[in-house]
Residue frames as qw, qx, qy, qz and C-alpha x, y, z in Angstrom:
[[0.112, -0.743, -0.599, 0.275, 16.70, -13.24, 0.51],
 [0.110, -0.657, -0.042, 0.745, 18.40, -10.16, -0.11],
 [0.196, 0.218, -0.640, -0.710, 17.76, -10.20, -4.03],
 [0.020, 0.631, 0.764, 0.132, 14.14, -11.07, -3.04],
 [0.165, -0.712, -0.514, 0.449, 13.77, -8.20, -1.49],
 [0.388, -0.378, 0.402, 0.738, 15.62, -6.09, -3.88],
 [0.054, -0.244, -0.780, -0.574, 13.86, -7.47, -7.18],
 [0.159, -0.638, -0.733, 0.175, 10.37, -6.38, -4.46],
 [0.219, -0.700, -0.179, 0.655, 11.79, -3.14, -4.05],
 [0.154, -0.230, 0.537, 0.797, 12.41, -2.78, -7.70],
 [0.090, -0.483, -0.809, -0.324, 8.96, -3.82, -8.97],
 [0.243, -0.772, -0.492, 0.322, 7.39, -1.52, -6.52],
 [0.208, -0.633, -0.060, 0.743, 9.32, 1.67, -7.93],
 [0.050, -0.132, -0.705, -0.695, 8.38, 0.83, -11.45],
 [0.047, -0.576, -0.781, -0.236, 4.74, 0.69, -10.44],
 [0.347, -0.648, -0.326, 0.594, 4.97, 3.48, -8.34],
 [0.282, -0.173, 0.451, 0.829, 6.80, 5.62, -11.21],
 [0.050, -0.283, -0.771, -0.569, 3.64, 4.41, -13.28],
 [0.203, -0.748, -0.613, 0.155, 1.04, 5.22, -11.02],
 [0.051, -0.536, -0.023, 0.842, 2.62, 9.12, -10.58],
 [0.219, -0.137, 0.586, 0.768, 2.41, 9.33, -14.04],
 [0.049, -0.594, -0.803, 0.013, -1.12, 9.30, -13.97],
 [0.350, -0.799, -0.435, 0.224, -1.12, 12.31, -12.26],
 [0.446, 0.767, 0.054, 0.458, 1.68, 14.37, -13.78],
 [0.579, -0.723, -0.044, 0.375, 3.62, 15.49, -11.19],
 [0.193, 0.843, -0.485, -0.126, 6.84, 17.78, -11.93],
 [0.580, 0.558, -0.585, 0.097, 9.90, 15.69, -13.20],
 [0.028, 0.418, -0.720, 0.553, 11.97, 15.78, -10.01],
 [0.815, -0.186, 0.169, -0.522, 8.40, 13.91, -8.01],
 [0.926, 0.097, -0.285, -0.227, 8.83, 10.39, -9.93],
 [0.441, 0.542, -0.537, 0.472, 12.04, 9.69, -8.18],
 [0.226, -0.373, 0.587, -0.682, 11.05, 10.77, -4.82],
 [0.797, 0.099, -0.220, -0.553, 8.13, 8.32, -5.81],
 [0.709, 0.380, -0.593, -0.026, 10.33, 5.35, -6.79],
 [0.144, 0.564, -0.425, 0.694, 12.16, 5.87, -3.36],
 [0.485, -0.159, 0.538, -0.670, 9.58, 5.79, -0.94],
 [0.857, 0.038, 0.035, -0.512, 7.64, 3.02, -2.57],
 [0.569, 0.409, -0.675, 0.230, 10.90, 0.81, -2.99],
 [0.081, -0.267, 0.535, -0.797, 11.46, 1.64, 0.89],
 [0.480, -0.140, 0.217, -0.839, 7.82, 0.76, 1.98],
 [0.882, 0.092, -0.334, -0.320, 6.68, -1.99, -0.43],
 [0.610, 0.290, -0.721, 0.155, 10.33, -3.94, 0.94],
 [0.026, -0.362, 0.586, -0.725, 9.77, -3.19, 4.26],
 [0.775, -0.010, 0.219, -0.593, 6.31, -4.79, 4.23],
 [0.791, 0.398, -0.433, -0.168, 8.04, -7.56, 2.21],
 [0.339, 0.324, -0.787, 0.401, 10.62, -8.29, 4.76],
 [0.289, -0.165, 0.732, -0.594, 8.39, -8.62, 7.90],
 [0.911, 0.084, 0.096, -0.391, 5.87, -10.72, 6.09],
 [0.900, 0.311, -0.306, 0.027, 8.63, -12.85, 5.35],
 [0.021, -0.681, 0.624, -0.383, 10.98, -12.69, 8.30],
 [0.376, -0.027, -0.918, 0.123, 11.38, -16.22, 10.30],
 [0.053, 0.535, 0.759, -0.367, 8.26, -14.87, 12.53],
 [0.060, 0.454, 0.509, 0.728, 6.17, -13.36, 9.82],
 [0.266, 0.397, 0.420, -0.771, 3.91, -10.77, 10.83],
 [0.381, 0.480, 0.773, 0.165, 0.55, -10.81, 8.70],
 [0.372, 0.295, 0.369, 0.799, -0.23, -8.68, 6.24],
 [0.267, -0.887, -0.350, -0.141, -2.48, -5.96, 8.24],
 [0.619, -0.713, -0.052, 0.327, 0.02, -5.25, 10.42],
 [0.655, 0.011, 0.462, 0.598, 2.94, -5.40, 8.16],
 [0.251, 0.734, 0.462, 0.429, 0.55, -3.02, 5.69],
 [0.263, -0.956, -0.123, -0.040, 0.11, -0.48, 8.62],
 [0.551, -0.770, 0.080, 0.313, 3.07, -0.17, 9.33],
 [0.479, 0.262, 0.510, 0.664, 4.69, 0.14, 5.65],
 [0.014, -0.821, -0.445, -0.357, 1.65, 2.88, 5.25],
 [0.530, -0.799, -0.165, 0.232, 3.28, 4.53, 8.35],
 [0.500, -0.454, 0.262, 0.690, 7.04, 4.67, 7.22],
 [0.494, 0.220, 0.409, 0.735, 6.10, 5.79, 3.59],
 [0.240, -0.960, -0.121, -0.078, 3.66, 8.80, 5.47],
 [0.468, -0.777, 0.212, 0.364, 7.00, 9.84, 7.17],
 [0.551, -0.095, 0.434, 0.706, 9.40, 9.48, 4.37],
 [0.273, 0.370, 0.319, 0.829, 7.31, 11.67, 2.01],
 [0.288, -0.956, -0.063, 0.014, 6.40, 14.36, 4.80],
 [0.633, -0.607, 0.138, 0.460, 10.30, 14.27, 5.18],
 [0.492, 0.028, 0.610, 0.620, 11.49, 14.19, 1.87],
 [0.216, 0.876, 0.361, 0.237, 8.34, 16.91, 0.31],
 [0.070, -0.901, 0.328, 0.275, 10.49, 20.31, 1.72],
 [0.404, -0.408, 0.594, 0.563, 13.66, 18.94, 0.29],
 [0.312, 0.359, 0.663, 0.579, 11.89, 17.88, -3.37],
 [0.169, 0.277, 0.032, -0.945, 9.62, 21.97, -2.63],
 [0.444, -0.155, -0.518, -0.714, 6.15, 19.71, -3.31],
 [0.687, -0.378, 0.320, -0.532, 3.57, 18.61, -1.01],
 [0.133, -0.407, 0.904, -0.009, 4.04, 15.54, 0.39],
 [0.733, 0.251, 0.544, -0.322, 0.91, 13.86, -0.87],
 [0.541, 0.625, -0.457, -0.330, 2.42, 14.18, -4.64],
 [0.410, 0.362, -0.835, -0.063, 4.69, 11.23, -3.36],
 [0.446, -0.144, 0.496, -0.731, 2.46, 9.82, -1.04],
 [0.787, 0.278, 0.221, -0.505, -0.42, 8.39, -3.00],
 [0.665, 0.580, -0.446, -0.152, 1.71, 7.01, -6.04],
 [0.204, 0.424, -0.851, 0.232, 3.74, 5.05, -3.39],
 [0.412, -0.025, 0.840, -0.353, 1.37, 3.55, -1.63],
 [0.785, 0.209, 0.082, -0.577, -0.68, 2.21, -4.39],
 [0.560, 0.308, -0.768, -0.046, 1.76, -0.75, -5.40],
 [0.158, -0.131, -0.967, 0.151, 0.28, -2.65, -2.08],
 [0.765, 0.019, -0.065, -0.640, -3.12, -2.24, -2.92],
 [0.368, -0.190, 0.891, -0.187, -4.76, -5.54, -2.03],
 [0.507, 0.212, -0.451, -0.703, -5.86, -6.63, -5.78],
 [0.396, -0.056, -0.910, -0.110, -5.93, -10.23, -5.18],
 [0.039, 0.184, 0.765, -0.615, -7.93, -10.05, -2.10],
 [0.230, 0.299, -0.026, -0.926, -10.45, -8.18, -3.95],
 [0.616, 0.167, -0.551, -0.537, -10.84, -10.20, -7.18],
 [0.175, -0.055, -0.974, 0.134, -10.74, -13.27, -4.62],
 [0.287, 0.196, 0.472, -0.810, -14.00, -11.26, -2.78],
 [0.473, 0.286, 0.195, -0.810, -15.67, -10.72, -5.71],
 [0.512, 0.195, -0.797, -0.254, -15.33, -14.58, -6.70],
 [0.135, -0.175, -0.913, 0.343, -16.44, -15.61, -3.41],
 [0.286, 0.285, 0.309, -0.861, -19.31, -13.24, -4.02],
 [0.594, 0.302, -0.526, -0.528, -20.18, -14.85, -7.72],
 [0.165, 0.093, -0.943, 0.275, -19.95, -18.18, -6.00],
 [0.210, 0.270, 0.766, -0.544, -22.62, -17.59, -3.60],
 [0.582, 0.311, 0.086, -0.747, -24.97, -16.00, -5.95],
 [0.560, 0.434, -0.408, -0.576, -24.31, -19.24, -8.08],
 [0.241, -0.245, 0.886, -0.311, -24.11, -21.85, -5.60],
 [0.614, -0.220, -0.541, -0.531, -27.08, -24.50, -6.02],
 [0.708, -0.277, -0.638, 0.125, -26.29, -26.44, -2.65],
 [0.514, -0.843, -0.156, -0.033, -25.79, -25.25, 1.04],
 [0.854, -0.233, 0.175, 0.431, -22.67, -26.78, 1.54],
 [0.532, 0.329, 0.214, 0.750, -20.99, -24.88, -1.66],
 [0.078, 0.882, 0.181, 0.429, -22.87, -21.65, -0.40],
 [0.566, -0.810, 0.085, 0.130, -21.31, -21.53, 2.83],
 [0.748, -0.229, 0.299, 0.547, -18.06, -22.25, 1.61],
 [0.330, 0.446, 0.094, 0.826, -17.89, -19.43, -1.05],
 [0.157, -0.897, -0.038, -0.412, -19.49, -16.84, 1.60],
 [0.496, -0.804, 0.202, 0.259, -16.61, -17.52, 3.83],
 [0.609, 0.289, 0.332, 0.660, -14.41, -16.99, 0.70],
 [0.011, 0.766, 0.434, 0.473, -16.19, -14.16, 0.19],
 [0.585, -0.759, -0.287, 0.003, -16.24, -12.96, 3.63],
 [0.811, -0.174, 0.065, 0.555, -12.14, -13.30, 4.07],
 [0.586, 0.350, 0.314, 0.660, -11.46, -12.05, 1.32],
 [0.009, -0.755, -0.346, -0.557, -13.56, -8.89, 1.48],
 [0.684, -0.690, -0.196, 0.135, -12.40, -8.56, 5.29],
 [0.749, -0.300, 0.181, 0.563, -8.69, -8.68, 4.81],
 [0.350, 0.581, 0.409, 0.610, -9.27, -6.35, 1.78],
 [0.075, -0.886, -0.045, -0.456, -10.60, -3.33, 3.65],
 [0.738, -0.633, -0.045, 0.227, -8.43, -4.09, 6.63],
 [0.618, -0.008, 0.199, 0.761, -5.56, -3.41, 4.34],
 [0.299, 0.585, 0.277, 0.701, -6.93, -0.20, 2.89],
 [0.523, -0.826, -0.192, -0.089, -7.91, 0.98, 6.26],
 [0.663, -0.323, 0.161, 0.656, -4.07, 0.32, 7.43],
 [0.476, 0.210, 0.149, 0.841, -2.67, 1.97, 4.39],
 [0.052, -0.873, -0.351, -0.335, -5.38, 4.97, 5.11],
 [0.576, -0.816, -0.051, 0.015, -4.58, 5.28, 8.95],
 [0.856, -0.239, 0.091, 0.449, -1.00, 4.47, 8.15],
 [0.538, 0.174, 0.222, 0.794, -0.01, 6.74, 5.73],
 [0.266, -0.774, -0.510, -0.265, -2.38, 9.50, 7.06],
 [0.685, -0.663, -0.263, 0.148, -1.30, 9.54, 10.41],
 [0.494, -0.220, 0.010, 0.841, 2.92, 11.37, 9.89],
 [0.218, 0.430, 0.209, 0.851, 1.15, 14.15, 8.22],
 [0.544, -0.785, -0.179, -0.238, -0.70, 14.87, 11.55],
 [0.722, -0.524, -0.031, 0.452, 2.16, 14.17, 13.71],
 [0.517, -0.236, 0.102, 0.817, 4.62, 16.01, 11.84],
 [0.221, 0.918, 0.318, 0.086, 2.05, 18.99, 10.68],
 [0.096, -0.870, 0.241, 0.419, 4.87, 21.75, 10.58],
 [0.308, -0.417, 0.646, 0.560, 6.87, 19.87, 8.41],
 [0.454, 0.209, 0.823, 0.270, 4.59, 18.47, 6.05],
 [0.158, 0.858, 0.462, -0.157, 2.95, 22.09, 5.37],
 [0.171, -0.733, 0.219, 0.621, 6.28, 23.77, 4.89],
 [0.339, -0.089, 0.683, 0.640, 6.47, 22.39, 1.54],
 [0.106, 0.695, 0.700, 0.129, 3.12, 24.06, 0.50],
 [0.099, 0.892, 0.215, -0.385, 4.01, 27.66, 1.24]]
């Protein structure tokens, strides 16, 4: 288990890395990047996969939560806001598959011929497209929410 989580936490700071890069940050950023999204993604990895799993809303929000607090903690110490490492870490649990599953259960219905097959891809459709914004909602509220709570700290790297 622990070299699942490991090889999770490692994939997640390579995509993370890749996703700053987008965006150019300073040098010293991609690191703090790697870090928090290692940290976050594994933490959502372990409690969806713990002997009572939590599902993957919950699990999300509360990943989205600890990697809001790690880079509000960690921006003063790297002297950049804390949204530089923010955003780049939480996009490795975007919810891609949920998506492309939506917008197959959406092609479905428009291409159904029978009842039977339509219902069954619009609650494909339906799931999919449900569980999708629930997750992006979490990661919003989740990763949102330490830079209200800890507003002194997360501003001091900005002056």
């Amino acid at each position: 288990m622990l070299l699942k989580i490991l090889y999770d936490a490692l994939l997640a700071a390579i995509a993370a890395i890749g996703f700053s890069a987008i965006s150019r940050p300073p040098r010293r950023a991609y690191l703090y990047c790697a870090i928090i999204a290692a940290v976050g993604h594994s933490v959502r990895y372990m409690l969806m996969n713990m002997p009572e799993p939590v599902t993957i809303i919950p699990a999300t929000l509360i990943a989205s939560f600890l990697i809001g607090t790690l880079a509000v903690f960690l921006s003063p110490r790297a002297h950049m806001p804390a949204e530089t490492c923010l955003f780049p870490a939480l996009l490795p649990m975007i919810p891609g598959i949920y998506a492309y599953k939506a917008f197959g259960g959406l092609a479905l219905c428009l291409l159904s011929e029978s009842e039977a097959a339509f219902a069954r891809a619009q609650y494909l459709f339906s799931y999919n497209a449900l569980t999708c914004l629930c997750i992006l909602v979490c990661m919003v509220v989740g990763a949102t929410l330490p830079i209200f709570i800890f507003k002194k700290i997360s501003f001091q790297a900005t002056r």
